[in-house]
DRENLOKOL-648715 format. One record per atom (N, C-alpha, C): x, y, z; residue in three letters. Coordinates in steps of 0.05 Angstrom, whole numbers, plus 32768, in hexadecimal, padded with zeros to 4 digits. Layout:
// DRENLOKOL-648715
XYZala;...
// end
This chain:
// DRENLOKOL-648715
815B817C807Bunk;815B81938069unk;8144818F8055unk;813581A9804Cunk;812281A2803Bunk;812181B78026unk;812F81AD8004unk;813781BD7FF3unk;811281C37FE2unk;810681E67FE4unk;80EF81E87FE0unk;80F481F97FC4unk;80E381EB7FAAunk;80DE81FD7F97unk;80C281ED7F89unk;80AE81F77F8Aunk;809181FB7F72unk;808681EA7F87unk;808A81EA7FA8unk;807381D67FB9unk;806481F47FCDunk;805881FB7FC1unk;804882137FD1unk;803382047FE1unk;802381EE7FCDunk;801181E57FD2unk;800E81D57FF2unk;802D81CF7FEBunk;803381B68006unk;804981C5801Cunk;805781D68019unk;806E81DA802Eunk;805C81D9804Aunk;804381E28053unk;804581E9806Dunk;803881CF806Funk;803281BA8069unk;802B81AB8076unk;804781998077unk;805881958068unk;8072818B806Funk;8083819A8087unk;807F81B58086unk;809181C380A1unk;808081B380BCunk;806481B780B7unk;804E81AD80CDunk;805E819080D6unk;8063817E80C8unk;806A816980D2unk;808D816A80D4unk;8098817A80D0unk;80B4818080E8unk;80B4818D80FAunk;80A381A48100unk;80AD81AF8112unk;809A81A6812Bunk;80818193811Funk;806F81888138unk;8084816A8142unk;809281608137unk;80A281478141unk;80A98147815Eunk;80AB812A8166unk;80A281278183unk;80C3812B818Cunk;80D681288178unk;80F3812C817Dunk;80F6814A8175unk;80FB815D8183unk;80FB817C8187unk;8119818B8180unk;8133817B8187unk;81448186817Funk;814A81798162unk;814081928152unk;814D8198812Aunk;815781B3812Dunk;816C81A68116unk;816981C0810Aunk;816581C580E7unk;814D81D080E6unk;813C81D080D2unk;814781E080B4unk;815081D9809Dunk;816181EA808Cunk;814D81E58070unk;814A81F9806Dunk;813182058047unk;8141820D8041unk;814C8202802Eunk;815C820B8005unk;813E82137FFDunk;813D82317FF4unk;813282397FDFunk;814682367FCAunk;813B82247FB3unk;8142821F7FA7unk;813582347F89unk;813382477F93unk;8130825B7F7Funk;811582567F72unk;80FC82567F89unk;80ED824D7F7Funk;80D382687F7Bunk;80C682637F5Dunk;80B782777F65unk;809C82747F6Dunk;8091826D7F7Aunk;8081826A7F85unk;807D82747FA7unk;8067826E7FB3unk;806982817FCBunk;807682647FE0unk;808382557FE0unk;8095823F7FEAunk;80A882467FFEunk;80B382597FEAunk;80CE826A800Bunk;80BD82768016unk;80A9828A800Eunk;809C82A2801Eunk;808D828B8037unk;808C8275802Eunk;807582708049unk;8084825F8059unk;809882518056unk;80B6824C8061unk;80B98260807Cunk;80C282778068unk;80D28294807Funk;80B8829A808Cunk;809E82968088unk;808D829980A0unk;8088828C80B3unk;808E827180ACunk;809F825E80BCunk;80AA826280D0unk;80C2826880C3unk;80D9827080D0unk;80DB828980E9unk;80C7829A80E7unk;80C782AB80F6unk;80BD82AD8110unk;80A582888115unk;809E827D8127unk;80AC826B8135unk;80BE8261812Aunk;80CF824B8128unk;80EC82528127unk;80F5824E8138unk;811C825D8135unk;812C8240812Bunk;811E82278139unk;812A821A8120unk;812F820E8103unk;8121822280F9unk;811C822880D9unk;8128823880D2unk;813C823780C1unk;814D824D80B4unk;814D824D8097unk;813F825A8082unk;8143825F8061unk;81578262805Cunk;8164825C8044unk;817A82678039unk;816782658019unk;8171827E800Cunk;8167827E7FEFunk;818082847FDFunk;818282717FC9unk;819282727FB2unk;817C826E7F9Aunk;8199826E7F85unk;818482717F69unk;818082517F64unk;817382457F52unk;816482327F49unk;817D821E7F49unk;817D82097F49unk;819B81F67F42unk;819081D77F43unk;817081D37F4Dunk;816D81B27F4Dunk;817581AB7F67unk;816F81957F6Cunk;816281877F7Eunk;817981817F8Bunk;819181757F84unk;81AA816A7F8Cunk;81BF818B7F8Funk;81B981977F7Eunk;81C781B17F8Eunk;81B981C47FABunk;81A381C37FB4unk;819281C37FBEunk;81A081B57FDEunk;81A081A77FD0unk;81A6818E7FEDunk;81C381917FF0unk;81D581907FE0unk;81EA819C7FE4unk;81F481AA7FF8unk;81E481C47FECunk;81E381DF7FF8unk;81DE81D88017unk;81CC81C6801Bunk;81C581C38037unk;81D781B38045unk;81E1819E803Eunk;81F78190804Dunk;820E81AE8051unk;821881B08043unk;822581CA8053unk;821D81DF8067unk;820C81E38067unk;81FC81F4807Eunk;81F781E3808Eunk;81F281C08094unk;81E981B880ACunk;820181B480C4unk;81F481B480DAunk;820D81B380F2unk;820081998106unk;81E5818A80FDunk;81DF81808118unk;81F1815E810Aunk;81F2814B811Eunk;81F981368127unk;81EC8123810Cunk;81D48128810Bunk;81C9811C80F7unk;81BF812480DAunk;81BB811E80D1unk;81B3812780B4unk;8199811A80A9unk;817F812C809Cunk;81708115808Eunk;816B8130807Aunk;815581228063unk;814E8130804Bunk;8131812E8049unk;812381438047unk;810081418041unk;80F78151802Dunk;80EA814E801Eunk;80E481567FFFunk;80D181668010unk;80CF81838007unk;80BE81938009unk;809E818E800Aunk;8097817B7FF4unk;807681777FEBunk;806A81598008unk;807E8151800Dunk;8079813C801Bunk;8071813E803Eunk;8079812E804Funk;80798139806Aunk;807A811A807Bunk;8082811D8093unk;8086810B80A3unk;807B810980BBunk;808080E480C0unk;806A80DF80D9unk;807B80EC80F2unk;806080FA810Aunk;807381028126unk;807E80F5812Cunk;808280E0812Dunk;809C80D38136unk;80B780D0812Eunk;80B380D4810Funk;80CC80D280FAunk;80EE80D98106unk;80EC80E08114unk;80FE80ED811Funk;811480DE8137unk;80FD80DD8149unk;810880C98161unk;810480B18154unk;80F280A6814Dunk;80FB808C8145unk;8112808C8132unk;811A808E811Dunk;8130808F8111unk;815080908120unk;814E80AA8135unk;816280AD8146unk;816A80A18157unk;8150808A8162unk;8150807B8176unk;81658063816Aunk;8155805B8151unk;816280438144unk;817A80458145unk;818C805F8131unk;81A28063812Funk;81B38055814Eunk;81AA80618169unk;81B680648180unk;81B58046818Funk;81A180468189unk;81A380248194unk;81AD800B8187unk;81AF800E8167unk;81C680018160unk;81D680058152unk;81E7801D815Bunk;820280278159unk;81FC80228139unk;81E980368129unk;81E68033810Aunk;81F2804F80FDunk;81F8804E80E3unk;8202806380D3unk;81E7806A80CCunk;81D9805D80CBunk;81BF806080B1unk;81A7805480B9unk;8192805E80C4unk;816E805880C8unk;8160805680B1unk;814F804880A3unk;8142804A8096unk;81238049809Bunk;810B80538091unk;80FE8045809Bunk;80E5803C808Dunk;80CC8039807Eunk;80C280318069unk;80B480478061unk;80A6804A8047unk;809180638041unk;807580628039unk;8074806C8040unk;804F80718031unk;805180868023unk;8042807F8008unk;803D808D7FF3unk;801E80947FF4unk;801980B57FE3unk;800680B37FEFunk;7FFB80C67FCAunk;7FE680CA7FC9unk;7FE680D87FB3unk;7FDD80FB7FB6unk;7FD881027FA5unk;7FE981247FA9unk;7FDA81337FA9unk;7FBB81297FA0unk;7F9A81377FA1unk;7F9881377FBDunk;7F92811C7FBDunk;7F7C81107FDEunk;7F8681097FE8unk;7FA381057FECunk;7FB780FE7FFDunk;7FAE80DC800Aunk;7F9180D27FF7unk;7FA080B68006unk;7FB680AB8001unk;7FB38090800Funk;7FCD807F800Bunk;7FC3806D7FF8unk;7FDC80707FE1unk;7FD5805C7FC9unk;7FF6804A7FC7unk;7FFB804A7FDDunk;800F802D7FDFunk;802580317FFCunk;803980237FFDunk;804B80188014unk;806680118003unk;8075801A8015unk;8092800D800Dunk;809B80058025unk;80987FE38023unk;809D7FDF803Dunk;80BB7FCE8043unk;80C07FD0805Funk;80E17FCC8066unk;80DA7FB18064unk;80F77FA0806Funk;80FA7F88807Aunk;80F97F8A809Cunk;81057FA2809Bunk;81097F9F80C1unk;811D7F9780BCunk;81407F9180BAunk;81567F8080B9unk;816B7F9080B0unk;817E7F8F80BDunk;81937F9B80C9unk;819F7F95809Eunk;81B07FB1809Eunk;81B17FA88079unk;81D97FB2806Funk;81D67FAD8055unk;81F47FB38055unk;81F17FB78037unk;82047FC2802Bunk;820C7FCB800Cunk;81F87FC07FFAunk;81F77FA28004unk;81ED7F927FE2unk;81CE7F907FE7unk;81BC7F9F8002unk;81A17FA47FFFunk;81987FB87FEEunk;819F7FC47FEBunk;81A07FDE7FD9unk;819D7FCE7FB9unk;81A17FC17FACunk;81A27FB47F94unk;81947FA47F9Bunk;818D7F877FB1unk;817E7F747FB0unk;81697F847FB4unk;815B7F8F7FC0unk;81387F9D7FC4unk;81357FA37FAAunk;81467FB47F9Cunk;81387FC37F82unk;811F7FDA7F8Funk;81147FDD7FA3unk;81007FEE7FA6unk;810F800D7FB4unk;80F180177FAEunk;8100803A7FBCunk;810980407FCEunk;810380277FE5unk;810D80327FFFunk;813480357FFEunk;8136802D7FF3unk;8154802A7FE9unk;816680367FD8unk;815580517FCBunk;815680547FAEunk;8155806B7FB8unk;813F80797FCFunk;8145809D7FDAunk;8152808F7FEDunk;815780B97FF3unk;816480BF8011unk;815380CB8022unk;813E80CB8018unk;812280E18033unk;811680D08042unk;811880B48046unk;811080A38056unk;811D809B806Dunk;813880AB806Dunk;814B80A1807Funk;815D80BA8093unk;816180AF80A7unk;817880BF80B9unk;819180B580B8unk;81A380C980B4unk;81BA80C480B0unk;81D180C880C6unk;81E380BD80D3unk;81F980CC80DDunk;820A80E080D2unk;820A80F680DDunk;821C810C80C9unk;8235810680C1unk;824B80F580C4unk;825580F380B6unk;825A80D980A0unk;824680CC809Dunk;823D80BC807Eunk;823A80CA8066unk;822C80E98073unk;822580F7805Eunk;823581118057unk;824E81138068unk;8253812F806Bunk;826B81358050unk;827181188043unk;828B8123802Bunk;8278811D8013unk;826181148013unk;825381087FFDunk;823E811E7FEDunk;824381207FDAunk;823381357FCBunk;8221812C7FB4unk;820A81337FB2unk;81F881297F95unk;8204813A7F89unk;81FB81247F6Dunk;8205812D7F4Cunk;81F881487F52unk;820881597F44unk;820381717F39unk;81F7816A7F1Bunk;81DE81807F17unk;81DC81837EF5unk;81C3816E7EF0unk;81BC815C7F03unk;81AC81417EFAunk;819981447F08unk;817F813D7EF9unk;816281427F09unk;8158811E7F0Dunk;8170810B7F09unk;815780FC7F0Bunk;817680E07F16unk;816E80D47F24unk;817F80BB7F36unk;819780CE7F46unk;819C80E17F4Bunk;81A480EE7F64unk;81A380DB7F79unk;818680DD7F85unk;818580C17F9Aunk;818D80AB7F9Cunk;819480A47F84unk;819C80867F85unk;81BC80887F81unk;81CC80937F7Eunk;81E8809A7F7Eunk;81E880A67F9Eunk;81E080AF7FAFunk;81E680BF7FCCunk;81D980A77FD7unk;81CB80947FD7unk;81CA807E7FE4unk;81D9806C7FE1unk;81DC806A7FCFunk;81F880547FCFunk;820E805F7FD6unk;820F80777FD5unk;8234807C7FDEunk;822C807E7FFAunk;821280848008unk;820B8087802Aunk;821280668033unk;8207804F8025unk;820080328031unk;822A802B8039unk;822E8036801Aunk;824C80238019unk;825B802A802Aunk;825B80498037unk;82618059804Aunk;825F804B806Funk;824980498068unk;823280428082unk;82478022808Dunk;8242801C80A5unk;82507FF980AFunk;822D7FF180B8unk;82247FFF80BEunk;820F7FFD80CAunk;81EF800880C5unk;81DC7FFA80B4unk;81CA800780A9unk;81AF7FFF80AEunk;819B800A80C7unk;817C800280CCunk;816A800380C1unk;81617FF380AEunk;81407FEF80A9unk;812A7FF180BBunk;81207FFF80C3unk;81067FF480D6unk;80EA7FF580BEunk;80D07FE280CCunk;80BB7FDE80BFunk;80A47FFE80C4unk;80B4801280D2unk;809A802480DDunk;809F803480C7unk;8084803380B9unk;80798049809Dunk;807D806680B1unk;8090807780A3unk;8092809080B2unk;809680A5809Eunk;809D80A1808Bunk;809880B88074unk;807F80BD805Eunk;807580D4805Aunk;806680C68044unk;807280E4802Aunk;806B80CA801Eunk;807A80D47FFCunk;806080E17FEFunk;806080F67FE1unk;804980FC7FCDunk;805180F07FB4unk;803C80E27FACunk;804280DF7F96unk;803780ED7F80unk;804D80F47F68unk;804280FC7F4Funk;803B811C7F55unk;804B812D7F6Aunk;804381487F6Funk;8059815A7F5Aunk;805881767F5Dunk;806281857F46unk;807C81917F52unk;8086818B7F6Funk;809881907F80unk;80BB818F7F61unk;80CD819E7F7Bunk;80E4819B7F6Cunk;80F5817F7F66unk;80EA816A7F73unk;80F181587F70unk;80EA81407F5Cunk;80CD81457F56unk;80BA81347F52unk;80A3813E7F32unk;80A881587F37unk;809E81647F13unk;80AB816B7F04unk;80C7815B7F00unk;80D4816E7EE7unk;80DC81597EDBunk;80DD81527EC1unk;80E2813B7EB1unk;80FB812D7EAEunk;80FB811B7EAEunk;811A81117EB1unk;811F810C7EA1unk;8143811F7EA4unk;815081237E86unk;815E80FB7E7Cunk;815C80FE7E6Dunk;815A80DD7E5Funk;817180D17E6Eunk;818A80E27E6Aunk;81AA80D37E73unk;81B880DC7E94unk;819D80DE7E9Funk;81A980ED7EBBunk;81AF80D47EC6unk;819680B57EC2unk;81A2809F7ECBunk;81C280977EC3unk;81BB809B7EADunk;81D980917EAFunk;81F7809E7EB3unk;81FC80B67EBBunk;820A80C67EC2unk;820980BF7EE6unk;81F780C07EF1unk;81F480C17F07unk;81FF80A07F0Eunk;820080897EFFunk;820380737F00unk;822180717EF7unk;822980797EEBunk;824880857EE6unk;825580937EEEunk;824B80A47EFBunk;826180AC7F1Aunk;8266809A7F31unk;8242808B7F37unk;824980757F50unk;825A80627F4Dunk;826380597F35unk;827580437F28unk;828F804D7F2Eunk;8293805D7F1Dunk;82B080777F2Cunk;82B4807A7F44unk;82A5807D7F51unk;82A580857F70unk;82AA806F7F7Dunk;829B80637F7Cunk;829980467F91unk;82B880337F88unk;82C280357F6Cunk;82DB802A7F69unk;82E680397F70unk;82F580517F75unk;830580567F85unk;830980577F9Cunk;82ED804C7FA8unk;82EC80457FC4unk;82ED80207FC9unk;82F480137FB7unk;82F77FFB7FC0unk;82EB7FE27FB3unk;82CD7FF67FACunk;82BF7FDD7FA4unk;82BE7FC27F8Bunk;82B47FB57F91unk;82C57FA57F71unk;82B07FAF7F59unk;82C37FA17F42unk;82C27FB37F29unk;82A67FA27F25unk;82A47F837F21unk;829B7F7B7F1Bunk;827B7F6E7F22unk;82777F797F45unk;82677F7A7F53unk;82567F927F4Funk;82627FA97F41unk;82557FC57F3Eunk;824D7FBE7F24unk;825B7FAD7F0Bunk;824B7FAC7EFAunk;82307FA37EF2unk;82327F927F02unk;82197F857F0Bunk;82037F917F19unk;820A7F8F7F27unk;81F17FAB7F3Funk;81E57FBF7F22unk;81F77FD17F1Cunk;81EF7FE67F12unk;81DD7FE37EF0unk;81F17FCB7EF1unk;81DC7FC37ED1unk;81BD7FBD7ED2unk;81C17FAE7EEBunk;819E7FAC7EFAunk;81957FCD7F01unk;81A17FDB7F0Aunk;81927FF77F0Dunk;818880047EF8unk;819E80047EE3unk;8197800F7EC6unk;81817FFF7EBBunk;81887FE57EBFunk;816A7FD47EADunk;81517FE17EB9unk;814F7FD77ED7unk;81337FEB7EE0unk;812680027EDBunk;814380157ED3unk;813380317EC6unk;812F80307EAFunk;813E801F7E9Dunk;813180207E7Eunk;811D800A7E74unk;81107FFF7E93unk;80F97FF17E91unk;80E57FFA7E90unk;80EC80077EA8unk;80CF801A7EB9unk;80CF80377EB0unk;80DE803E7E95unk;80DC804D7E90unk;80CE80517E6Eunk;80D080377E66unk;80C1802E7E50unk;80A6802D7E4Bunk;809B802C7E65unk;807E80257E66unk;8074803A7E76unk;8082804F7E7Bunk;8077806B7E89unk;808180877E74unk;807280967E64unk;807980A57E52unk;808880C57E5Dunk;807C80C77E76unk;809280D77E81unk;80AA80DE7E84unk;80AB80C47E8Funk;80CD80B77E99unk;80DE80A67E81unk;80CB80AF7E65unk;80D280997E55unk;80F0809E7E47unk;810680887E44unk;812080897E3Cunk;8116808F7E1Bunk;812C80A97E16unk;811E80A37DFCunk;813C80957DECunk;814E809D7DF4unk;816680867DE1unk;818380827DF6unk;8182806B7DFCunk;819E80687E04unk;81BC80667DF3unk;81C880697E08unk;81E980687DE8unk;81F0804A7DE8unk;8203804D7DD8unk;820780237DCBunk;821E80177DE3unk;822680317DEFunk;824780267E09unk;822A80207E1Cunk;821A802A7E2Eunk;820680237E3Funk;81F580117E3Cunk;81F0800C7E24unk;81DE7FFA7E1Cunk;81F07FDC7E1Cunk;82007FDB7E12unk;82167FC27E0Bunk;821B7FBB7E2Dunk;821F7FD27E3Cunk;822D7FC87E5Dunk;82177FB97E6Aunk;81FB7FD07E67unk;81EC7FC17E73unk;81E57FA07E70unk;81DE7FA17E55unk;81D57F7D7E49unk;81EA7F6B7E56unk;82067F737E4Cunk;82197F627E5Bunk;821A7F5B7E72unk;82107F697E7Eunk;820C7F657E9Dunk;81EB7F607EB2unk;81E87F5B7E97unk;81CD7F567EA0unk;81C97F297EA7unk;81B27F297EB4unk;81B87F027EB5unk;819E7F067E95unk;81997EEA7E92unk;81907EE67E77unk;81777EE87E79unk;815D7EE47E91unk;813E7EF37E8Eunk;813F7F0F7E89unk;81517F1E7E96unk;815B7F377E91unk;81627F3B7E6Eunk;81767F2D7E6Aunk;81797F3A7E46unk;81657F377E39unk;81567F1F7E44unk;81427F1C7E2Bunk;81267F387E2Dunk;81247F3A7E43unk;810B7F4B7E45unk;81187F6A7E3Cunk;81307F707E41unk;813B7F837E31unk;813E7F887E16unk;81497F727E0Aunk;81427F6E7DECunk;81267F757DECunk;810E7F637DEFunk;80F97F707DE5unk;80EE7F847DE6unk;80F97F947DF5unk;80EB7FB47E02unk;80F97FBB7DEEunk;810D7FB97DDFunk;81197FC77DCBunk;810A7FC37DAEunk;81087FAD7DB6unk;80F77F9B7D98unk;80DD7FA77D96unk;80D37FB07DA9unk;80B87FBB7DADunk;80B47FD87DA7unk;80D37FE57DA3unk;80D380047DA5unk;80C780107DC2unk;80C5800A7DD6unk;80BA80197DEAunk;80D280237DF5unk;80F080187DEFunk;80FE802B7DEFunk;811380377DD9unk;811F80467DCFunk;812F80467DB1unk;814F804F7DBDunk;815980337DB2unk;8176802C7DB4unk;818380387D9Cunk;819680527D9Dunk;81A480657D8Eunk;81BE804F7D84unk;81C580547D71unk;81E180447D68unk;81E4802F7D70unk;81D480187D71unk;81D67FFB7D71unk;81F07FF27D5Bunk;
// end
């Protein structure tokens, strides 16, 4: 499914690389996501060459309602997610499907290329291990391949009770991946670069500023969620305190993405759960002001 709002610039070359895929049976689903730009219009022209391209337009709702919207409308066997501004290698498809089939997997993954959003070179790699993975890779990598869901094919039903946060523009992905992995018995890495990511484009995913506390809302449902499914208390506090540290790291030193105050209950969980290179480099990011800690 591919939820389209402000990628005019890019939709047809992202349709170009689905509907040319060397694996032929999709079925192809556009959330207009209430976009105004000419994004749907060149979609439904699409569509009119293409029968397996079907639009649906609603009003504006974000990126996770978007996708939503589309898990309900899909019917095939599998499931994946492709950001409008982006696009994928011909093969993306069968290879992913293949993996799934040959070893009996919930979940394909497979590495990305990033590319930038002028000249479309490649200005980096996110590369796999190749190695068969389970819950606690997802926290040991720390990198993006782990962190989205557009790099990967899914079995339909990993994904079919699981819903992104509503209301949140920013770690969506990282809450629907972890509830997909813990879901998953069975989850493929392969090394073949088959997506490529734009980076830094004005797409609905990727140009709208992230609201300060969506991390941690979005990080507070997975905690909820995943304990009522089993997981331990104390194993999630850990994981997740490392997730939160990373965003109010890497969000310190990028003014976009920059935290501008966390609360004193998030702040206290995280440190506590942090190991001790961790507190200390936190302390000083605080000490430094690059980020401002509300009610200490």
């Amino acid at each position: 499914m591919i939820p389209v709002y402000g990628v005019e610039k890019y939709i047809r070359q992202c349709l170009d690389s689905v509907i040319n895929q060397s694996y032929k049976n999709l079925e192809i689903i556009v959330i207009n996501d209430g976009t105004k730009d000419r994004s749907a219009e060149i979609a439904k022209e699409y569509a009119v060459k293409d029968t397996r391209i079907k639009v649906y337009d609603y009003e504006n709702g974000g990126v996770s309602t978007a996708r939503n919207r589309g898990l309900e409308l899909a019917k095939g066997d599998y499931i994946s997610f492709v950001d409008g501004d982006d696009w994928l290698h011909p093969a993306f498809y069968k290879t992913l499907s293949m993996a799934l089939e040959t070893n009996h997997a919930d979940i394909a993954k497979c590495s990305i290329i990033e590319t930038d959003t002028v000249t479309e070179k490649i200005i980096g790699f996110q590369k796999s291990k190749a190695e068969e993975a389970d819950f606690d890779l997802y926290f040991s990598t720390g990198g993006m391949l782990w962190s989205v869901v557009w790099n990967a094919l899914y079995k339909r039903e990993i994904v079919s009770e699981i819903r992104f946060p509503d209301r949140i523009q920013s770690c969506e992905d990282e809450y629907a991946s972890v509830m997909y992995i813990f879901k998953a018995k069975t989850v493929v890495e392969l090394k073949d670069a088959l997506y490529y990511y734009r980076y830094n484009s004005s797409g609905l995913s990727k140009g709208i500023e992230k609201e300060t506390f969506d991390p941690l809302i979005a990080f507070s449902r997975l905690k909820y969620d995943l304990l009522k499914l089993g997981c331990s208390d104390k194993r999630l506090d850990e994981n997740i305190a490392v997730e939160v540290f990373h965003i109010i790291r890497d969000r310190s030193v990028t003014p976009l993405y920059r935290i501008k105050a966390i609360d004193k209950e998030w702040y206290r969980f995280v440190k506590e759960n942090l190991n001790l290179r961790r507190k200390v480099l936190l302390s000083y990011l605080v000490y430094k002001r690059k980020i401002d800690v509300l009610k200490l």
